[in-house]
Backbone bond lengths (Angstrom), bond angles and torsions (degrees), N, CA, C in turn:
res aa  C-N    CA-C-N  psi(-1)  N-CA   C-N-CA  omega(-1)  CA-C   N-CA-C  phi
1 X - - - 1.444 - - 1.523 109.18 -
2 X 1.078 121.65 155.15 1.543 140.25 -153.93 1.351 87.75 -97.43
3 X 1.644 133.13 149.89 1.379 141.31 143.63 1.216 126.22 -124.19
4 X 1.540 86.65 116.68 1.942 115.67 177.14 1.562 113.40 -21.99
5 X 1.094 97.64 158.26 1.593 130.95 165.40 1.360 124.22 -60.65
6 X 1.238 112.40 -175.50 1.716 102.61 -170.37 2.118 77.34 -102.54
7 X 1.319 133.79 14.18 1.846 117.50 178.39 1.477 76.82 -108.35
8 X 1.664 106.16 171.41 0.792 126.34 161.93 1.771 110.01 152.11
9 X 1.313 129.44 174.25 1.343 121.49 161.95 1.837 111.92 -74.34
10 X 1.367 102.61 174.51 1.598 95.04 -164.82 1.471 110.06 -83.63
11 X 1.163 130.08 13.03 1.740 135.13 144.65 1.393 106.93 -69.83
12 X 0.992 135.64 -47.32 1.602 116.46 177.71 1.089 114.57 -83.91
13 X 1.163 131.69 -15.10 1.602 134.36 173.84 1.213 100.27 -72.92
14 X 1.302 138.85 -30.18 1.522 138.47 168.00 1.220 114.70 -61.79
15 X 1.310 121.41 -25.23 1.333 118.76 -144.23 1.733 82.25 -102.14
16 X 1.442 113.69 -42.81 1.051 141.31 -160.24 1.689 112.74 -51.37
17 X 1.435 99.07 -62.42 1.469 117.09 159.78 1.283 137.15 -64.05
18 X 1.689 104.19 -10.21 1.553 105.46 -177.05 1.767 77.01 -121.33
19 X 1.155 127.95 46.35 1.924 118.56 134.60 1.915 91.68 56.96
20 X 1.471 125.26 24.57 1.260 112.03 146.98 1.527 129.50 -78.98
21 X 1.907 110.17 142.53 0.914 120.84 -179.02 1.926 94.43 -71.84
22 X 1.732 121.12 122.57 1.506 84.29 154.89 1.687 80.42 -154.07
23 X 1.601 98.69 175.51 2.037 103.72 173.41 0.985 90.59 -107.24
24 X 1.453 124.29 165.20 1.167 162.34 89.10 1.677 142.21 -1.66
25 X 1.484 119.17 84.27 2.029 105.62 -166.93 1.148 77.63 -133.00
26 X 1.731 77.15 127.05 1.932 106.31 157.99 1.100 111.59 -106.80
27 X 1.375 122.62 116.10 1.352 112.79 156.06 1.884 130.43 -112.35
28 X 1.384 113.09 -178.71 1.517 97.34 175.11 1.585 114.75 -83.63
29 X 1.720 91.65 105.72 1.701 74.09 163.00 1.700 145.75 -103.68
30 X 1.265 110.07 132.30 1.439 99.70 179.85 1.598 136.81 -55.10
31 X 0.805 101.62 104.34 2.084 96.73 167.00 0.765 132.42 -15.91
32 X 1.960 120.78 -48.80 0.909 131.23 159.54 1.231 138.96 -83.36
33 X 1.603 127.81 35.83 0.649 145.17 130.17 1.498 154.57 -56.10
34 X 1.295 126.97 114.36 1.754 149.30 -128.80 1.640 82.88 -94.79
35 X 1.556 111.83 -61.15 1.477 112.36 -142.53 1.387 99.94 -120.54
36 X 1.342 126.69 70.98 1.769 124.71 -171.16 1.778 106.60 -45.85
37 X 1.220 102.52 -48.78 1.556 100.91 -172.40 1.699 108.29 -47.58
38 X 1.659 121.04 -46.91 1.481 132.71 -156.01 1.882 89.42 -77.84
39 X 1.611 113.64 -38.48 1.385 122.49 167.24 1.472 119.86 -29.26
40 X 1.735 105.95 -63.25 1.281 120.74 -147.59 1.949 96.36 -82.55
41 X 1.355 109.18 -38.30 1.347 116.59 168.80 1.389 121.03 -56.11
42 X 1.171 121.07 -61.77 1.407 113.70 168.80 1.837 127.82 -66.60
43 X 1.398 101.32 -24.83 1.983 100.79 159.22 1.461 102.36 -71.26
44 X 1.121 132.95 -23.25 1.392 123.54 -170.08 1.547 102.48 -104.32
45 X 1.107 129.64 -19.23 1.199 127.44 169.26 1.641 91.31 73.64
46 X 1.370 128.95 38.20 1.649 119.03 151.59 1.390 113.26 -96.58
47 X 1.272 123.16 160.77 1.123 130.67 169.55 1.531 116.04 -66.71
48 X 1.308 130.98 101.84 1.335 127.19 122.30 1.813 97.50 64.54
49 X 1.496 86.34 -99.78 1.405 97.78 -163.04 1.666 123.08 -56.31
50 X 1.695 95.75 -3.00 1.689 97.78 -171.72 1.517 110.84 -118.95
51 X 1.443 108.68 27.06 1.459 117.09 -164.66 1.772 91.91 -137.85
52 X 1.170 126.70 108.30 1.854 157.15 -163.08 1.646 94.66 -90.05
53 X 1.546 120.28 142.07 1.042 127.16 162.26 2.241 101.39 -130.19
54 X 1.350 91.16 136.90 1.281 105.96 179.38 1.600 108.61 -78.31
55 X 1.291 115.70 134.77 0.997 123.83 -174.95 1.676 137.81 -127.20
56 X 1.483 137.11 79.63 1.389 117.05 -142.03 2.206 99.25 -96.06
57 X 1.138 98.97 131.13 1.279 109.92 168.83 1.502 116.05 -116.23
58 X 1.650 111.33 137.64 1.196 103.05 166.55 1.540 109.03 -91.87
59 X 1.843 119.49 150.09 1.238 131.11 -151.81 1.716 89.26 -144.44
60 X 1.786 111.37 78.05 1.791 94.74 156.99 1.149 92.58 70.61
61 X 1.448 126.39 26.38 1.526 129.51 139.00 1.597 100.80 111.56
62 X 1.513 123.52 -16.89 1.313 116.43 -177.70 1.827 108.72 -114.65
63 X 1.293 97.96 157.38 1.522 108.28 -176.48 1.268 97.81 -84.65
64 X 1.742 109.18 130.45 1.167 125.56 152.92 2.033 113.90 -108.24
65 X 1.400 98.48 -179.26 1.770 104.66 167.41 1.752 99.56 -122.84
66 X 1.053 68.35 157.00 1.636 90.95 168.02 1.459 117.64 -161.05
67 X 1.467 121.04 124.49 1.089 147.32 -138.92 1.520 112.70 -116.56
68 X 1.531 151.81 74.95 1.582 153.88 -137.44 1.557 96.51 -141.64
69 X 1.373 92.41 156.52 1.588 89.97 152.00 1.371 127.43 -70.98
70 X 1.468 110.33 173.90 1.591 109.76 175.42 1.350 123.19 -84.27
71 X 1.020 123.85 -12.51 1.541 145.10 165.03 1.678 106.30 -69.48
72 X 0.858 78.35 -41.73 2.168 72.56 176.47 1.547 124.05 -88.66
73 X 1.321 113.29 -178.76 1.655 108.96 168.07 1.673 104.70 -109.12
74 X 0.980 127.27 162.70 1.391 136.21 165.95 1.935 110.92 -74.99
75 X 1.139 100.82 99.78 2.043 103.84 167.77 1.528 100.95 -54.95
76 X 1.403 127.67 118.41 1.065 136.98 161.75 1.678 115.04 -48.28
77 X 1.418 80.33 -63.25 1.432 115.40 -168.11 2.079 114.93 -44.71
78 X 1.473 88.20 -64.61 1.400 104.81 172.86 2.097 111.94 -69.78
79 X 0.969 110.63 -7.41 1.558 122.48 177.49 1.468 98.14 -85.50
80 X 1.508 126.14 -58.01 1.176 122.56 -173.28 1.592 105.09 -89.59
81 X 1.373 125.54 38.09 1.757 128.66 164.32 1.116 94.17 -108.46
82 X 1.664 118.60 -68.55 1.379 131.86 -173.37 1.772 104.47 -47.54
83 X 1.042 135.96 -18.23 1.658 127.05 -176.37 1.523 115.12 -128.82
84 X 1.921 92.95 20.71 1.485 113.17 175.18 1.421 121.82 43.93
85 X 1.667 126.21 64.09 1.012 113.17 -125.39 1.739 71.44 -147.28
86 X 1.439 123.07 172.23 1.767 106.64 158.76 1.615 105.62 -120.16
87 X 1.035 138.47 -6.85 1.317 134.06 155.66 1.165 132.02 -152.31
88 X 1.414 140.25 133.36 1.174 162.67 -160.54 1.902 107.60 -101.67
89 X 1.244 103.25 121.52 1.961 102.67 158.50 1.339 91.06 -147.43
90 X 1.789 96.29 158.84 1.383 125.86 165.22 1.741 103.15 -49.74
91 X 1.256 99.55 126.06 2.181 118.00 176.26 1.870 82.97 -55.02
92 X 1.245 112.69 172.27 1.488 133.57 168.03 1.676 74.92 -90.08
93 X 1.571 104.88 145.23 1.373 129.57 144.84 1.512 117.41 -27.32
94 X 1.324 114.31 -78.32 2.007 128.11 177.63 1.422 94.37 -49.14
95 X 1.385 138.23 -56.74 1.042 136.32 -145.27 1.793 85.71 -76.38
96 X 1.148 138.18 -78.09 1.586 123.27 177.30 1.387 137.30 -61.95
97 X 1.517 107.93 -19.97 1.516 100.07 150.71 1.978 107.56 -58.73
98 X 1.203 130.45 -61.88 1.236 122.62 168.40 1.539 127.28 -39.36
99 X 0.635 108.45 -31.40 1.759 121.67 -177.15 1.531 103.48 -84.93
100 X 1.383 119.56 -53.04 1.451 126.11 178.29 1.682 109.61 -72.51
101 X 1.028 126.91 -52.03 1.479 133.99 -151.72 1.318 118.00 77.84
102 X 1.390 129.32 11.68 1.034 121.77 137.33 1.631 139.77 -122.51
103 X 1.353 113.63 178.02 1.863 109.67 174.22 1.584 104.67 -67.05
104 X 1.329 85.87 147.04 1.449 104.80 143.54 1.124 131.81 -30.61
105 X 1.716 126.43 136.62 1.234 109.09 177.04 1.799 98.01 90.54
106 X 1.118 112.64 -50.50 1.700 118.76 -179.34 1.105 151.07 -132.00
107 X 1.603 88.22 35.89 1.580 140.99 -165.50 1.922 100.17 -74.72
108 X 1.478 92.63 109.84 2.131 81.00 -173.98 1.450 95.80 -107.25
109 X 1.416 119.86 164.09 1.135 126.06 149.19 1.216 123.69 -16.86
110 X 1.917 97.01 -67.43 1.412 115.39 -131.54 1.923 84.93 -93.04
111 X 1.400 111.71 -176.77 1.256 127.61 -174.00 1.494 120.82 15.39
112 X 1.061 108.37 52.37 1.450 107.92 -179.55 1.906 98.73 -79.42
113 X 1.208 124.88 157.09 1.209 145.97 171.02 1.683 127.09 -8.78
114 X 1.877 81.91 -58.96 1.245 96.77 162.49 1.741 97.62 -160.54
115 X 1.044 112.46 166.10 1.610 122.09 -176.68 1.247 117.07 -63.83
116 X 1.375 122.00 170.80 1.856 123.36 -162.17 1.520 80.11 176.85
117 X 1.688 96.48 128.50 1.653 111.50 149.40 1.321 106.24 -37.74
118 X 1.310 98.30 141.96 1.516 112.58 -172.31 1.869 102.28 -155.00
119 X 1.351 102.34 133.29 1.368 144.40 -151.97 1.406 101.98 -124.25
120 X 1.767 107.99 96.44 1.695 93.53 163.89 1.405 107.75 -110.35
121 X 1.576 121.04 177.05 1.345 123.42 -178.15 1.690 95.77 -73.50
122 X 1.265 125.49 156.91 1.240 137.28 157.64 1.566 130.73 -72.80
123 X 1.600 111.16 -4.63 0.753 132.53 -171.61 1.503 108.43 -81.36
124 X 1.400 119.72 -33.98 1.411 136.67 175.86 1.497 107.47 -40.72
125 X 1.352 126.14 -70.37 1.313 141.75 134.31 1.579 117.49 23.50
126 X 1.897 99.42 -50.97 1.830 91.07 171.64 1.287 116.65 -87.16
127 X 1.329 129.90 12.24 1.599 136.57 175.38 1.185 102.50 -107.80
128 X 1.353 94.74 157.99 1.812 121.77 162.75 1.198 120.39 -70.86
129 X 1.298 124.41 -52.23 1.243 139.78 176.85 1.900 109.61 -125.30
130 X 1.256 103.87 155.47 1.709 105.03 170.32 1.233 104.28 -125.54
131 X 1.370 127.68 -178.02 1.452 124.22 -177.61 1.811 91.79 -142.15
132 X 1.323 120.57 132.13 1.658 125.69 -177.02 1.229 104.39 -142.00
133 X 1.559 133.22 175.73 1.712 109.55 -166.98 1.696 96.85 -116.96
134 X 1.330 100.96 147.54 1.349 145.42 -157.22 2.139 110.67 -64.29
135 X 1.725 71.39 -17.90 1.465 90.32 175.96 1.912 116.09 91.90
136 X 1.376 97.27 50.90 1.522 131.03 -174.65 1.198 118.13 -175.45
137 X 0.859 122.38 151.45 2.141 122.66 169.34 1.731 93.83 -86.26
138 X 1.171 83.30 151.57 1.397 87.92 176.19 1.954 112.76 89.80
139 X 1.277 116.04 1.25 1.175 120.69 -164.58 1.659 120.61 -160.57
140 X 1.325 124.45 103.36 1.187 105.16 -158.18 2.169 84.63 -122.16
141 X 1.187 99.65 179.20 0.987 107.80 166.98 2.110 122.80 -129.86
142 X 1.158 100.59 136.64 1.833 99.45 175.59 1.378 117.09 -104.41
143 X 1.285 114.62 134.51 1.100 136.79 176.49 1.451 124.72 -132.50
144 X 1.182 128.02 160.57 1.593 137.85 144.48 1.497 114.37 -46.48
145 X 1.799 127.17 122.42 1.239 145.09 -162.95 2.004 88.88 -66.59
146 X 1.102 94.59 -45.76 1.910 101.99 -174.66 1.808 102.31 -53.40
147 X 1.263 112.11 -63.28 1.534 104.61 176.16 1.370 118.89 -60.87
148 X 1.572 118.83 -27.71 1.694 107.45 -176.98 1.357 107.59 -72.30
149 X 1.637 124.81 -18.51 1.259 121.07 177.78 1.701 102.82 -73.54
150 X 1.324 109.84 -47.20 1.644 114.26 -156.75 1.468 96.44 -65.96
151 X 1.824 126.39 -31.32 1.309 106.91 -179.95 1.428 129.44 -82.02
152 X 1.427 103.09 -26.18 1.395 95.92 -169.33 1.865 104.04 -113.61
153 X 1.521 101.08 16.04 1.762 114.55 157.09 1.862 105.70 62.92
154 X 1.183 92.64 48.07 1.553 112.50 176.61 1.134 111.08 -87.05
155 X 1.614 111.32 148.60 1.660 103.10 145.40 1.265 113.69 -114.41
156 X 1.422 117.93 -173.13 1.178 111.02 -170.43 1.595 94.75 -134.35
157 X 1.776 109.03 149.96 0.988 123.19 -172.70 1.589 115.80 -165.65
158 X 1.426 118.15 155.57 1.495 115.31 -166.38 2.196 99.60 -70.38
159 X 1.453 113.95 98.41 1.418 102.37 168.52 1.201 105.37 -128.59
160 X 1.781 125.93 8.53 1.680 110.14 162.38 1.446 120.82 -83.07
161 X 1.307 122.21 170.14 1.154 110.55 179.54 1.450 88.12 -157.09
């Protein structure tokens, strides 16, 4: 895999500065589009299972991420065990576009604003590479499951379902 430039949105500048190998896929995305993650998989023609949707939950009053495929749902439940937590809900939308610095739909892991426990599926683990967004619709970025943990200081644990 190719490594970016010193431009980019502030997910590759993360990636950028911490000497990750990762690519770059743009694709066209539609507006009308419901499910960006199921979007970005089928413009990219990856499977499902190797294409990550970012996820912000509030956990006991604080924002966490959580990190799944797009094919699955996020376990609340098992998200707020794994971060020892006693209950888990979906963040308000405003409230994690604010928290992240970015929209919806193009919500990345990486360089968000400021950092948040972060929760990936374990499932990542059976790939070589994953694909998560770049921090735009329309744009995701691939990487190694080992570096998406090491950058954005995740662990990983069973929370798709």
């Amino acid at each position: 895999m190719a490594r970016k430039r010193t431009s980019g949105t502030p997910a590759t500048l993360v990636l950028t500065a911490a000497g990750v190998a990762f690519e770059l896929h743009r694709y066209a995305h539609d507006p009308r589009a419901t499910s960006y993650g199921l979007e970005a998989a089928e413009a990219l023609a990856v499977e499902p299972s190797r294409v990550f949707k970012t996820l912000l939950a509030d956990l006991d009053g604080t924002l966490v991420v959580a990190i799944v495929p797009v094919a699955r749902s996020l376990d609340l439940k098992a998200l707020a065990r794994v971060l020892g937590g006693r209950k888990a809900v979906m963040a308000d939308v405003a409230a994690a576009e604010r928290a992240t610095g970015y929209v919806a739909g193009g919500i990345s892991p990486l360089g968000q604003k400021k950092p948040h426990r972060t929760v990936l599926d374990e499932s990542s683990l059976d790939h070589t590479t994953v694909f998560v967004s770049a921090g735009r619709r329309g744009l995701d970025v691939e990487l190694a499951p080992a570096d998406l943990v090491v950058t954005t200081e995740a662990i990983t644990a069973p929370i798709g379902r």
